[in-house]
C-alpha positions, 0 to 999 in steps of 0.5 A, spaced: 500 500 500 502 506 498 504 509 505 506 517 501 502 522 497 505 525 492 502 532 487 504 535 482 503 542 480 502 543 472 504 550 471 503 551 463 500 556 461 495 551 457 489 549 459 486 542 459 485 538 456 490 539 451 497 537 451 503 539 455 509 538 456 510 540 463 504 536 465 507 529 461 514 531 465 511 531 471 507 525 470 513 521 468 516 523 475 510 521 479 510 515 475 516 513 478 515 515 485 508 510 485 514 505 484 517 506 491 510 506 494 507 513 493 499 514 491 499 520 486 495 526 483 496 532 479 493 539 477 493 544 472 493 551 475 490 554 470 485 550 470 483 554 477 481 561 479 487 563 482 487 570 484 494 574 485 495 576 492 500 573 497 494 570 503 492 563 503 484 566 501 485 572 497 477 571 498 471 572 492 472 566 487 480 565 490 480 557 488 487 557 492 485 555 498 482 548 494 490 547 491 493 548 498 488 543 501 492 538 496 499 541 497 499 540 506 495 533 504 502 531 500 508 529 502 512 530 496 510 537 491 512 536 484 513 543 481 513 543 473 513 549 469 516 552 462 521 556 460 518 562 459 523 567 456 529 564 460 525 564 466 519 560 470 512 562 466 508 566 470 503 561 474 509 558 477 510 565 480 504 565 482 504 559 485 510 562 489 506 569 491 501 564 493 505 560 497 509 566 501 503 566 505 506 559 508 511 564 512 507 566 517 503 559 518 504 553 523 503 547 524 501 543 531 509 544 534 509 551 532 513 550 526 513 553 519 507 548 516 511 545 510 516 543 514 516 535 514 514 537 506 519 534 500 518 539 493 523 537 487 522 541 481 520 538 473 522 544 468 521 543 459 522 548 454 526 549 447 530 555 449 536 556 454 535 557 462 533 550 465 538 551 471 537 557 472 529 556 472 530 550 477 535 555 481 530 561 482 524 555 484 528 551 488 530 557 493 523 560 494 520 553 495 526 552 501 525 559 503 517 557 505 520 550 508 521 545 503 526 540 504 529 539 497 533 531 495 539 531 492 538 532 485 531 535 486 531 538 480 530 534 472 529 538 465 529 537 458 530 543 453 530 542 446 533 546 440 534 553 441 529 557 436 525 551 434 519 547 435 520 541 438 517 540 445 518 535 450 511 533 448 513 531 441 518 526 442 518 519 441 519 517 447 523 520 454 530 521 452 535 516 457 538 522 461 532 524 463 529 518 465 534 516 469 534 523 472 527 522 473 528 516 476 533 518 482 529 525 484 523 519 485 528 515 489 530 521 493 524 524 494 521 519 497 527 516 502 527 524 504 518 524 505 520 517 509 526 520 513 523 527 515 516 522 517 521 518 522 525 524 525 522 530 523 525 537 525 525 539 532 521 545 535 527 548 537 
């Protein structure tokens, strides 16, 4: 039986149901993390009205509050986004804003609420700035209490100035797979370790 719980945020600019290549990046990795024990699911956040602030219920339609019920429910986040222009999209900045008000939320302890919480990071695109993408979504996501595995960050880009997209190949080049493969077995062995001893309260 599956003893973790594991969510993936699609953070493509497309709305469901067409294809994207962030979410089949993202589907790869949970994949993987269902082979070490974890249950999975996964959302598109455009699909949502998620409204611009940095408060858990921004009020007046927010659906915020319903993602943020799945991610303190996870043990394990995937964040997956494009490269936009040499950065992350605009939704997984939104994301972050959103999750800047975890900053000021506790758990039972009185520690930050995500802490005890994994997050690894999925990024595609067909331009440069997948390093630097991961970097700028690895730091917020540890500033508001994310443990990150070693090697939490897998991506695939293609040619710079051409067409093809992650979604367009044939199948899931070796490097990938194999990185996808230990960001799994990372995540799940730091969800496991965080849950036996998890952070002191002081």
């Amino acid at each position: 039986m599956a003893d973790l719980t594991a969510l993936a945020l699609i953070c493509t600019l497309t709305p469901s149901p067409k294809p994207s290549s962030s979410e089949l990046m993202a589907q790869h990795i949970l994949d993987e993390l269902k082979s070490h024990g974890a249950s999975t699911s996964l959302l598109r956040v455009v699909d949502y009205t998620v409204k611009p602030g940095v408060l858990t219920d921004m009020g007046d339609g927010d659906q915020w509050p319903e993602i943020r019920k799945q991610i303190l429910a996870a043990d394990i986040l995937i964040l997956s986004t494009p490269i936009w222009m040499g950065h992350p999209c605009s939704v997984a900045q939104q994301v972050l804003e959103r999750l800047d008000a975890e900053l000021s939320e506790t758990d039972e302890e009185g520690r930050p609420i995500m802490y005890g919480k994994v997050a690894a990071v999925a990024v595609v695109g067909n331009e440069d700035g997948a390093h630097k993408t991961i970097a700028d979504l690895m730091q917020a996501l540890n500033d508001v209490g994310f443990t990150l595995p070693a090697q939490a960050g897998a991506y695939w880009v293609g040619e710079a100035m051409q067409t093809v997209d992650f979604k367009d190949l044939d199948q899931v080049p070796d490097p990938v797979a194999s990185t996808n493969a230990g960001l799994a077995r990372n995540a799940a062995h730091l969800a496991r370790t965080l849950r036996a001893s998890p952070y002191p309260t002081q």
